[in-house]
Every structure is written in structure tokens, then in C-alpha cells.
C-alpha positions as CSV (number, residue, x, y, z in Angstrom):
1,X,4.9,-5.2,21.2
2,X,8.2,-6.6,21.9
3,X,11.9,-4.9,22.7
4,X,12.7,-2.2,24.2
5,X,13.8,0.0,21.6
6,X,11.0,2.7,20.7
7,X,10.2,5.4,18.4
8,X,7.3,7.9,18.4
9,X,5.2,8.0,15.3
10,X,2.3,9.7,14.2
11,X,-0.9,7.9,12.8
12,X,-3.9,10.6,12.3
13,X,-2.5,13.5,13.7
14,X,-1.8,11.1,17.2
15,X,1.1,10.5,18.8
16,X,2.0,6.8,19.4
17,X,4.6,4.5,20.0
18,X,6.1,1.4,18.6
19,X,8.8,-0.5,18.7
20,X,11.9,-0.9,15.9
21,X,10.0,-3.8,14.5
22,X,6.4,-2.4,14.1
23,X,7.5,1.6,12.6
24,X,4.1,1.5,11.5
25,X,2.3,4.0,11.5
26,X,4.2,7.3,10.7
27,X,1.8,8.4,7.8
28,X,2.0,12.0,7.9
29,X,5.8,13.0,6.5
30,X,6.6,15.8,8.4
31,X,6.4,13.3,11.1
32,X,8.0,10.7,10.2
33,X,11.7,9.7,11.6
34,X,12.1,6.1,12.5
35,X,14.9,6.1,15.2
36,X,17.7,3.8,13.7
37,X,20.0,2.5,16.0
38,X,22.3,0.0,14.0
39,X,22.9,-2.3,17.0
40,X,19.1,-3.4,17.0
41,X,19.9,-4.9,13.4
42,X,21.2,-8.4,12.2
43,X,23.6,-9.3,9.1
44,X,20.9,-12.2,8.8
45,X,17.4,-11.6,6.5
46,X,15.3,-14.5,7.5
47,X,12.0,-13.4,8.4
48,X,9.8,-16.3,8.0
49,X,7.7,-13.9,5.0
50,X,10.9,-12.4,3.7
51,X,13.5,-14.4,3.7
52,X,16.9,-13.6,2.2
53,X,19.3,-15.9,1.8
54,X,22.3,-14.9,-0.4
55,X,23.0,-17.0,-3.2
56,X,18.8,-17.8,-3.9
57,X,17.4,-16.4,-7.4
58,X,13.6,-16.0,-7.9
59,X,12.1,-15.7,-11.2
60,X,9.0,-14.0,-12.2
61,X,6.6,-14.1,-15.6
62,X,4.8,-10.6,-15.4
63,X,1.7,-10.3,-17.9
64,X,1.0,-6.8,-18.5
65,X,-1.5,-5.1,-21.1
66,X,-0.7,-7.6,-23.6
67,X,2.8,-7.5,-22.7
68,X,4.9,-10.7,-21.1
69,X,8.5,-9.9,-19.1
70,X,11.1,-11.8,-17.1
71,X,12.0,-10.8,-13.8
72,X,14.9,-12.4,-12.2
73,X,16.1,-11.2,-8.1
74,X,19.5,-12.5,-6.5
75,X,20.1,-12.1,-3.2
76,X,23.4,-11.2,-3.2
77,X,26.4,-11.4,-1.0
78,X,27.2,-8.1,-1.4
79,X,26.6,-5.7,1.1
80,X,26.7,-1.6,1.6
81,X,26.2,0.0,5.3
82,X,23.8,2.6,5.6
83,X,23.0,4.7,8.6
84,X,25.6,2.1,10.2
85,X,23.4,-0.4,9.4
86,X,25.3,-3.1,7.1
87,X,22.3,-3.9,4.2
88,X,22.2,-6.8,1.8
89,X,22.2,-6.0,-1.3
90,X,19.4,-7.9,-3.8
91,X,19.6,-7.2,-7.4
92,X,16.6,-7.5,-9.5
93,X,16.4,-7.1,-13.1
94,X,13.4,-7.1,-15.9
95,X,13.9,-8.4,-19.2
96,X,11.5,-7.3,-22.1
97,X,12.1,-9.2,-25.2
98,X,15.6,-11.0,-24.2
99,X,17.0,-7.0,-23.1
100,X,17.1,-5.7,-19.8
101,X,14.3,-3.2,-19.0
102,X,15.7,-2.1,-15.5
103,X,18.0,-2.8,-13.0
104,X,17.8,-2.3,-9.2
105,X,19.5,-3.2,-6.1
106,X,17.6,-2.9,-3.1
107,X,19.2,-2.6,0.3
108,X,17.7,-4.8,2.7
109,X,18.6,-5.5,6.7
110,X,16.3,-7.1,9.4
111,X,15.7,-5.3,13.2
112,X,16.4,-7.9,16.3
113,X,12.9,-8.3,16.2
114,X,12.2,-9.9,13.1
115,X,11.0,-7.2,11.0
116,X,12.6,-6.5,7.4
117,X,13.6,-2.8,6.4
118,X,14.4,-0.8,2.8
119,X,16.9,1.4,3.3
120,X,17.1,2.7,-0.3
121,X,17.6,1.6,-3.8
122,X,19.3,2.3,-6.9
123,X,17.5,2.0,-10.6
124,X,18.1,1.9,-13.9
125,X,15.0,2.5,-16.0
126,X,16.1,1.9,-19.8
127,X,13.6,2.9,-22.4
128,X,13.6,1.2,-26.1
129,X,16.0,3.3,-27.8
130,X,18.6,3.4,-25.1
131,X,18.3,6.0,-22.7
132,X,18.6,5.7,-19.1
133,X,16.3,7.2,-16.2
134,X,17.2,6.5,-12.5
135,X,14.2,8.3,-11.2
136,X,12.9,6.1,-8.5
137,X,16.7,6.2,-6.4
138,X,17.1,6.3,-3.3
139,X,18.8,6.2,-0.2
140,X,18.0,6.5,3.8
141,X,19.6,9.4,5.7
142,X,20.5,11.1,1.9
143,X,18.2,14.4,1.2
144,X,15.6,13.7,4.4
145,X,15.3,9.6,3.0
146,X,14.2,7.7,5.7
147,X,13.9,3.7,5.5
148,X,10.2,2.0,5.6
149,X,9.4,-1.5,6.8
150,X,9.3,-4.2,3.8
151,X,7.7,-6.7,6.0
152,X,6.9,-6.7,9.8
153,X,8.3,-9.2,12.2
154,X,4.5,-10.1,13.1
155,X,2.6,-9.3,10.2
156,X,-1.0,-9.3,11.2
157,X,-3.9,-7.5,9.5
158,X,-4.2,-3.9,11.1
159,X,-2.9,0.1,10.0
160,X,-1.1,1.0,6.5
161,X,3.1,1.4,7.0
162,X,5.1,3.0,5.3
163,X,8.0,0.9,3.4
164,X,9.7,3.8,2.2
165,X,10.2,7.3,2.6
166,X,11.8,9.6,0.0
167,X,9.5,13.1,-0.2
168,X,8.3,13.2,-4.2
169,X,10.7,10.3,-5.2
170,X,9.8,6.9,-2.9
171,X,6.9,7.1,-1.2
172,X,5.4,3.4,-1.1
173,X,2.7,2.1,1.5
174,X,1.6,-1.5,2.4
175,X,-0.8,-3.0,4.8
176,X,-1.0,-6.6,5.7
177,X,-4.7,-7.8,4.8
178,X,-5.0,-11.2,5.5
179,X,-2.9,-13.8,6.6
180,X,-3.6,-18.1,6.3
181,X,-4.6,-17.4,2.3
182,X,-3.7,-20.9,-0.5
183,X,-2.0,-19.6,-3.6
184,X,-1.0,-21.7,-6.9
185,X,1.5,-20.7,-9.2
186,X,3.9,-22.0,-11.6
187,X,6.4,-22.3,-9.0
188,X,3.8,-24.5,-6.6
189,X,1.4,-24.2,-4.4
190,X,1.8,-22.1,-1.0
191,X,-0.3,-22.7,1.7
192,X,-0.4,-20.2,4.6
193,X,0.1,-17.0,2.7
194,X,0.1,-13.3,4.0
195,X,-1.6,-11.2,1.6
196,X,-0.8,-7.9,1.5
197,X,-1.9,-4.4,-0.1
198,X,0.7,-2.3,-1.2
199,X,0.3,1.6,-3.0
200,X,2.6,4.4,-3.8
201,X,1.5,7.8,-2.6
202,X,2.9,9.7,-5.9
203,X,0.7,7.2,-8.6
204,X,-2.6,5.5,-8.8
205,X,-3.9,2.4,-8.0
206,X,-2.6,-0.5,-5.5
207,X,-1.4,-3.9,-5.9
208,X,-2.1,-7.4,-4.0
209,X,0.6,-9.3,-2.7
210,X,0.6,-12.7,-1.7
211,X,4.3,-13.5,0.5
212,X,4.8,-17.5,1.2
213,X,6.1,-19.0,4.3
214,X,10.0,-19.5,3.2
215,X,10.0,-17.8,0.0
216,X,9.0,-14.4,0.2
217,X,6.4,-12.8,-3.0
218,X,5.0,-15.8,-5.0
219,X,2.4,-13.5,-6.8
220,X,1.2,-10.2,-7.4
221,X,-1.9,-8.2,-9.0
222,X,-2.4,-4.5,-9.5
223,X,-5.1,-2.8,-10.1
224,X,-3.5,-2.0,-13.9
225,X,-4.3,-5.8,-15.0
226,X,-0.3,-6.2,-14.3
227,X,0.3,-9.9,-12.9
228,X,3.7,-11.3,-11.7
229,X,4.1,-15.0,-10.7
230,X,6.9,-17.3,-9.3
231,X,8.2,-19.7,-11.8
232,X,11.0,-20.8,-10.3
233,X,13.7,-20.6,-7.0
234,X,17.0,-21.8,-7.0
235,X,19.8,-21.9,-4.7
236,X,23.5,-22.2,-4.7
């Protein structure tokens, strides 16, 4: 492990420790309070797995039960601080049919030691006839929220992390499975892929991740039969 700046977590009812860039292991709740200290953190994203470089847009085809939607994420050049920590803000919106589906900015920041955080998120689920469900919201530090690792600064095959922490509202899990993997996809090929697992504890079933060197998620399976690809990156 690298840094100096530690944490104690819990993984099976054991106490370890792990630095600000490897939070890994926290799985039981009642346990789990990554120590934040916003001077460990950067205004720059650029993990080599999770880059985010404002002004880039990523678009997505996702196939699902007979069902085709856009997805579209800007990194922004917004920003919002939370728990002192100042967050870029990415906005990502799914288009069904030509009208937006939902709308979410995710608050993203990056530890001195490489590893990318969440540190909440705000969505707009809206159904066919109009209305509006933000279910899914989020923010660390607000109601016991505390932020999860998106993507760690070494990511190696080894235990589940959380990437997010709100008690029956975000509760999503990833573990990093393989790493070296080829993927193809409308947007190219990528050779030396991470592939990741990823779950929510509050529904069923997982999803596969593959995350490119440079680019971040070039494709995506779930267990569901839901399939999201990388058609194309651009960049002001």
C-alpha cells in the first residue's frame, strides 16, 4: 500500500487497514466510515482506468430486452465541494426514443494516490407519461452517506469495495476481476482492459465491466441481457 493516510475498515467481521486509495474492504455498514481528509485529494481525474477530462463526451448504444437507448456522459467543468473535497461534476443522460429517460450528475474527485471516488449523485428518473422519480440520490456526509471507490489507483484482482454508501438508497459493490483483457466495440478496439464486476446490494443480479486504458467503460453486460457499448468519444 502506498501513503500514509489510513483508515480502518472492516472485511468479515476483521479489522484492517488501508490506505485512502484502497477503502476496500468496509463491507459490513455499521462499519463503514472512510476517513476523508480533503487535502489527500486532487482537482485533476486522470486515473489511467477513469480518466476525466472536462470537455470529453462518451456515447453509449444500450440493447436491453428488445429495447435500444442513447446514453451520452460529459465531463463537465462544473464542480460542487463535498466534505471539502471539490468534485467534478459528469452529467449523463439516457435517451429512449429521441426523449430523455434520466438525468444524473455524478460527483467525482481522485485521492493523491490515484484512486477515483463517488461522492454522491443526483437523478432524474422520468417515466413515459411524465413523472419524475429521483430515488437513487445521493450525497456523502448527508443522512450517514458515505463515498465508495469508483476505481482504485492499482486495480488488481482481489476483495469486493464498496463504490458507494447510502443505507437503503446507494448501496453499489464492484470488484476488479481481471485485468490485460482485448475488447471490440463500435468505438474500437482496446487492448489491455480491466474487467470488472459490479452489483448493488438492494437488487439482483451483477454486471461486467470492461474499463480501457485512457477512456474509462467501453462496454458493459448484466446479468438482465442489458448491453452498453462505446460508439464514440469526443473532445473539445
Amino acid at each position: 500500500m502506498r501513503g500514509a493516510n489510513r483508515v480502518v475498515v472492516v472485511l468479515v467481521g476483521l479489522a484492517v487497514t488501508a490506505d485512502i486509495g484502497c477503502v476496500a474492504l468496509g463491507l459490513r455498514a455499521a462499519e463503514y466510515h472512510p476517513k476523508i481528509d480533503p487535502a489527500r485529494f486532487r482537482t485533476t481525474v486522470d486515473n489511467p482506468y477513469y480518466p476525466l477530462v472536462p470537455g470529453t463526451s462518451y456515447k453509449y448504444v444500450e440493447k436491453a430486452r428488445g429495447e435500444t437507448s442513447e446514453n451520452e456522459i460529459i465531463v463537465t467543468r462544473e464542480t460542487k465541494t463535498i466534505l471539502g473535497v471539490q468534485c467534478v461534476a459528469v452529467h449523463d443522460v439516457v435517451l429512449k426514443g429521441g426523449a430523455v429517460a434520466e438525468e444524473t450528475y455524478h460527483w467525482v474527485a481522485q485521492d493523491e494516490q490515484g484512486a477515483v471516488w463517488s461522492f454522491g449523485e443526483a437523478t432524474q428518473e422520468i417515466s413515459a407519461g411524465g413523472a419524475v422519480s429521483t430515488d437513487g440520490s445521493w450525497e456523502a456526509g448527508v443522512g450517514g452517506a458515505q463515498p465508495g471507490i469508483l476505481m482504485p489507483a492499482d486495480p488488481t484482482p482481489g476483495e469486493p469495495y464498496r463504490q458507494e454508501y447510502s443505507l437503503g438508497v446507494a448501496e453499489d459493490m464492484a470488484q476488479i476481476v481481471a485485468r490485460g483483457e482485448s475488447v471490440t466495440v463500435p468505438a474500437g478496439t482496446f487492448e489491455d482492459c480491466v474487467r470488472t464486476r459490479e452489483w448493488s446490494l438492494l437488487e439482483p443480479g451483477t454486471e461486467r465491466k470492461w474499463y480501457a486504458k485512457g477512456i474509462g467503460v467501453v462496454r458493459s453486460e448484466s446479468t438482465a441481457g442489458e448491453v452498453s457499448t462505446l460508439v464514440s468519444i469526443s473532445r473539445e
